[in-house]
Every structure is written in structure tokens, then in C-alpha cells.
N, C-alpha and C positions, 0 to 999 in steps of 0.2 A: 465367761460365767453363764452358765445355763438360765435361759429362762423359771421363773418360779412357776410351777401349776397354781390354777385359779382355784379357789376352795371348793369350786362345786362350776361344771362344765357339764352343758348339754349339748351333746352330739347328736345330728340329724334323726331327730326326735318326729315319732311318728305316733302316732293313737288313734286307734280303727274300733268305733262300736259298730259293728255289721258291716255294712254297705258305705256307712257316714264316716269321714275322715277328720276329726277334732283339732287333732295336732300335724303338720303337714310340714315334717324336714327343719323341726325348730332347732337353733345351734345358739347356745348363750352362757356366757363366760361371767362368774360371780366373783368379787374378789372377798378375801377376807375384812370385815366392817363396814363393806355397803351397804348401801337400804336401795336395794333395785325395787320399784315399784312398776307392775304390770298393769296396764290398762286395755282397755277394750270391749266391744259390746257382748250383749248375750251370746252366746252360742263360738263364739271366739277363742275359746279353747284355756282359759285364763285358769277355773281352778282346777280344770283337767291336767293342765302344767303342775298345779300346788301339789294335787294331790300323788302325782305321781314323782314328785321331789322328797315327801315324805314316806312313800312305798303304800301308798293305801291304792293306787292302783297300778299296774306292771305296761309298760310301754309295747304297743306292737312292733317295734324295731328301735333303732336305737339304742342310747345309750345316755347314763348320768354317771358320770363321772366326779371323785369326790379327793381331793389331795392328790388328784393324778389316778388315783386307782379306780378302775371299772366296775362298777354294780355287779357287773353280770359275771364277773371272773372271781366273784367273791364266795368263799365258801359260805354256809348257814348260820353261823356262829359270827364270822367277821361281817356279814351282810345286814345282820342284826343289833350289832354293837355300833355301824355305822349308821343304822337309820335312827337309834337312840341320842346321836349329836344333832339331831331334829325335834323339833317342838314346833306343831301346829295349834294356832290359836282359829278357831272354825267361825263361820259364817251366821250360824244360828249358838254361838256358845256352846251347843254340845254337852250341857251339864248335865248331869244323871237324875232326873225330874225326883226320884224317890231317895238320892241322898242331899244332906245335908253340907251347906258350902266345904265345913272343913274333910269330912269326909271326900268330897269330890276335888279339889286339890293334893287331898291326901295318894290318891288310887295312882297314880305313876309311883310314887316312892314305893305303896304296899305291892306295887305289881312290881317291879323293877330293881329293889332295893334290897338290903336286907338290915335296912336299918329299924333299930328300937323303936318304942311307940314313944318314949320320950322325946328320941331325937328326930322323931317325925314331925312331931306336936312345935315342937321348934322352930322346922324347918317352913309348915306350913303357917302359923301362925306373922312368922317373918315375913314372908310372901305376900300373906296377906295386909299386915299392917304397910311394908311397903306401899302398896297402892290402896290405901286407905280403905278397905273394906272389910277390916277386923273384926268389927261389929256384926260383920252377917255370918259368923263361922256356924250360929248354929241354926242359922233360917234356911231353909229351903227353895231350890231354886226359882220355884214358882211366886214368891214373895220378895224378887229383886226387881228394880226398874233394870230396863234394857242395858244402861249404860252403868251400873253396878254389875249386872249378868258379864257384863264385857270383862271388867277388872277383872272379877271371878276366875273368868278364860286365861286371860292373860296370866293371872295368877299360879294358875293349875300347869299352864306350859311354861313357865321359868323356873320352876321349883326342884326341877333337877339339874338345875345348871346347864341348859343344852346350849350348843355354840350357835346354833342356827335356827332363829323363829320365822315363821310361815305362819302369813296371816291371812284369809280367806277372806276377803271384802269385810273389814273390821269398824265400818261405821254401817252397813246398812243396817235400815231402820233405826236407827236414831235419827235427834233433833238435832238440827245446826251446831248447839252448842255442846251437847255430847259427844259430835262427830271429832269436835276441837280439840276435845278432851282427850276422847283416845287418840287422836295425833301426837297427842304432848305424849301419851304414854307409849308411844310405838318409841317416840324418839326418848326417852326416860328409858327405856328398856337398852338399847343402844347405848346410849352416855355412862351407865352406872352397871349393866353388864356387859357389856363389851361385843355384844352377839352380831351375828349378820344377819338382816333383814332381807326378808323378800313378801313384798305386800301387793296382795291383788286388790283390787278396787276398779269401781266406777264413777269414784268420788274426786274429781278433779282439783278438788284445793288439797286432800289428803297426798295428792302424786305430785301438787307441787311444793306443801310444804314439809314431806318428810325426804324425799328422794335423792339420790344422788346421781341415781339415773331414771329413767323411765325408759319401757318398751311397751310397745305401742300391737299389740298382737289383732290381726285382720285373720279371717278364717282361717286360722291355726297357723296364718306366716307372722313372722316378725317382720313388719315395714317400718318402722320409727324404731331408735336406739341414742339416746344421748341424754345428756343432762336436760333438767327438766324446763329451763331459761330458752334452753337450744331448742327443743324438740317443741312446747310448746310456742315460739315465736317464728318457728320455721312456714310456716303457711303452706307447709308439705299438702299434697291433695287428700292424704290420706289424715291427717292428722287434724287441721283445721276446722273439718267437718264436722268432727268428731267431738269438739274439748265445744263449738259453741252450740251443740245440738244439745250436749249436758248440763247447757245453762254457766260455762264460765266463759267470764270475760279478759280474753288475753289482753287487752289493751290497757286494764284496770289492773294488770299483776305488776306489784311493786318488785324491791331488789327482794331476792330473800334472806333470813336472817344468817348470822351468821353461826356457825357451828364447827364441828370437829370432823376432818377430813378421813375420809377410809383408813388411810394410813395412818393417822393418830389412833382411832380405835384397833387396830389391827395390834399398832407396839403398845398398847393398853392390854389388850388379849394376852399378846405372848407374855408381858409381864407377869399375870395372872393366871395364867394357866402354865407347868410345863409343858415339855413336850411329851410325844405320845409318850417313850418308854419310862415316865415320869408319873402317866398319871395316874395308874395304880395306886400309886405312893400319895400323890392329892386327891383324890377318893376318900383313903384311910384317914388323911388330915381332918377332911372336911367332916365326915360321920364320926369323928370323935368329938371334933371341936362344937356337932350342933349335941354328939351327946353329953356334954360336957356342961353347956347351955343348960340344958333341959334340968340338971340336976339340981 
């Protein structure tokens, strides 16, 4: 029996602004319900990888591969519909400063959709009461604290159902105990939709408490790759240096708790979702049954 393809495969992955080489021959294999979390210092190539996983910028060679099939072999139309099973949650929230939270939630369904203003109002409204910040549907973004602005984010990137969220360093600038908070929520978002994480950070309790792997990226190489028990207790040269420069203490990391393995979320997925020549058909389901709600 053939091996299965990984949901999302980067092949000797290269990225050249001028002269400067970001990403340098990176190769990484995602499965369906991991939470791969990438760590590394500035200039390491970390959300130069994010962003070019969600097509906001195009690889100087290489390749991303997604269910086996190749990016670059993809016609306009399917290359499109493939980067829509992505959902990035951004580094600074990225909310639209002159609208209002529900509005700015709203804007993938109105761009992407062609669903009713009823079964939007639904759709967002659920999103947001989800992650508790229903309350702010009609304030604006400059009148949320940091880690309300975060939900918001989060908010606006789950609302279409995408299979695959990409988070851009999702605690900086927050407080300790916000950073916790959206840890609980990366891994909430995993438990109750089913999606596959990939989170960039420099926040070392965030890469050991939500991860199921960690990779460890040095000027655009990948040098560390394993679980995050393994990789940080490894006293590897590259790695060591690195988790107690950021101020954690590996000596003081407990077991971690316990949770649901890839593969549990994975046969949670397939339950939930059909398969592709299916989902047409769950599309229809879903925009009937939020408009259905709304009435």
C-alpha cells in the first residue's frame, strides 16, 4: 500500500531578496492535525516560510506542495481554491483600523462567498462569540486591548472553515498571561475545529506547550526537527543556545499535558469534512444551514 502524501510538503525551498538568501534549501513534511511550531531568531527565515505557505509571497525555487499536488503545476483557478484551505492569523492582527470588528471578520465571507448578509451575520457573530468577544462586534479596532485584538484575528481566520491556520508569532506583545491565553486558543482551535496548525514564534513556552513538533530554523536551514520534550532536552549546539538566551528554563519544563494526537484530529477531520468531490455538496449544507440560523 502506497505511502499517504503529507497535507502540505516543502521541497528545497529557496527565497532570494537581491543578494540575501532568507530561506536556503528548506524541505518539511506537514501531516494532517499537527501543530508544527517553528522557532528561531530574527532574520531566520520563520515568517518568510509563513508567508510564502499562504501565497502572500512566491518562492525563488522550489516548491510547496499540498495533497501531493504541486503549487506551480496548478492552473489559476485551482492554485486559488488551494490557497483558500489557508487561514493566516498575522503578527500585528492586521485588522482594517477604519472598520468595525464585525465588519472586519465579515470581509473573507463578503470577498470569497456568496453568501446572504443574514447568513454572514451568523456566521460571524458565532466566530466571534466562540472566542468570547461578541461584545466588541461593533467597536473598532483601535479600542481593543492587544489580546482581544488577537481573538478578533483569530476570529476573522476561522470563519471560513479553512483546514490550515498559519499563525505569525501570535503572542508578541502581549503579557505573560495573554500569551497563555492565546496558547489555550491555538490549541481550542485544533480540538473543536479539527484544522492543522503551523505557528511561528519566539515564544518558547508557546512551542512547548502547543506543539507536536518543533523546527528549529538557523539562517534559513532547518537544524532541529522533533518533538518539542526531544528537541528541547537535546543540548543539540544549535538549539541549547538558543531556548536559554530566550529566557526558558529547560531544567524547569514539566511532562506536558496531555492531549489529542495528529491522528485523532486527522479521523475527527475526515469525519467532518467529506472528501474533496463531496465538498461542493458541504459548502451548500453549511450556507444553508447558517442561513437558515439567521432567519
Amino acid at each position: 500500500m502506497p505511502e499517504e502524501s503529507p497535507l502540505i510538503e516543502v521541497r528545497d525551498l529557496v527565497k532570494r531578496f537581491g543578494e540575501k538568501t532568507v530561506l536556503d534549501g528548506v524541505n518539511l513534511k506537514i501531516s494532517r492535525g499537527e501543530t508544527l511550531v517553528i522557532i528561531g531568531g530574527s532574520g531566520s527565515g520563520k515568517s518568510t516560510l509563513a508567508r510564502i505557505l499562504v501565497g502572500l509571497e512566491q518562492p525563488t525555487s522550489g516548491d510547496i506542495y499540498l495533497n501531493g499536488a504541486a503549487f506551480h503545476e496548478m492552473d489559476h483557478e485551482t492554485k486559488r481554491d488551494a490557497y483558500r484551505r489557508f487561514a493566516m492569523v498575522f503578527q500585528k492582527h492586521a485588522l482594517l483600523d477604519s472598520l468595525p470588528v464585525f465588519d472586519n471578520v465579515a470581509f473573507p465571507l463578503r470577498e470569497r462567498t456568496h453568501l446572504s448578509s443574514d447568513a454572514i451575520h451568523t456566521a460571524v457573530m458565532r466566530a466571534l462569540s466562540e472566542l468570547g468577544v461578541e461584545e466588541a462586534a461593533s467597536k473598532l479596532p483601535g479600542e481593543l486591548s492587544g489580546g482581544m485584538a488577537k481573538r478578533v484575528a483569530i476570529a476573522r481566520a476561522t470563519v471560513g472553515e479553512p483546514e490550515i491556520l498559519v499563525y505569525d508569532e501570535p503572542t508578541s506583545g502581549l503579557d505573560p498571561i495573554s500569551s497563555r491565553t492565546v496558547d489555550a486558543l491555538i490549541e481550542r482551535m485544533r480540538e473543536t475545529h479539527f484544522v492543522t496548525s503551523v505557528v511561528i514564534t519566539h515564544d518558547m513556552l508557546t512551542a512547548y506547550d502547543v506543539a507536536d513538533r518543533v523546527v528549529l530554523l538557523s539562517r534559513g536551514r532547518i537544524v532541529a526537527d522533533g518533538a518539542p520534550e526531544v528537541v528541547f532536552h537535546s543540548h543539540a549546539s544549535e538549539v541549547e543556545p538558543f531556548a536559554l538566551s530566550s529566557g526558558l528554563d529547560i531544567a524547569a519544563l514539566g511532562p506536558r499535558r496531555s492531549r489529542k494526537t495528529p491522528s485523532e484530529i486527522q479521523v475527527q477531520w475526515e469525519r467532518a469534512h467529506p472528501p474533496t468531490h463531496e465538498r461542493e455538496h458541504h459548502w451548500h449544507l453549511f450556507h444553508r444551514e447558517a442561513h437558515e440560523a439567521a432567519r
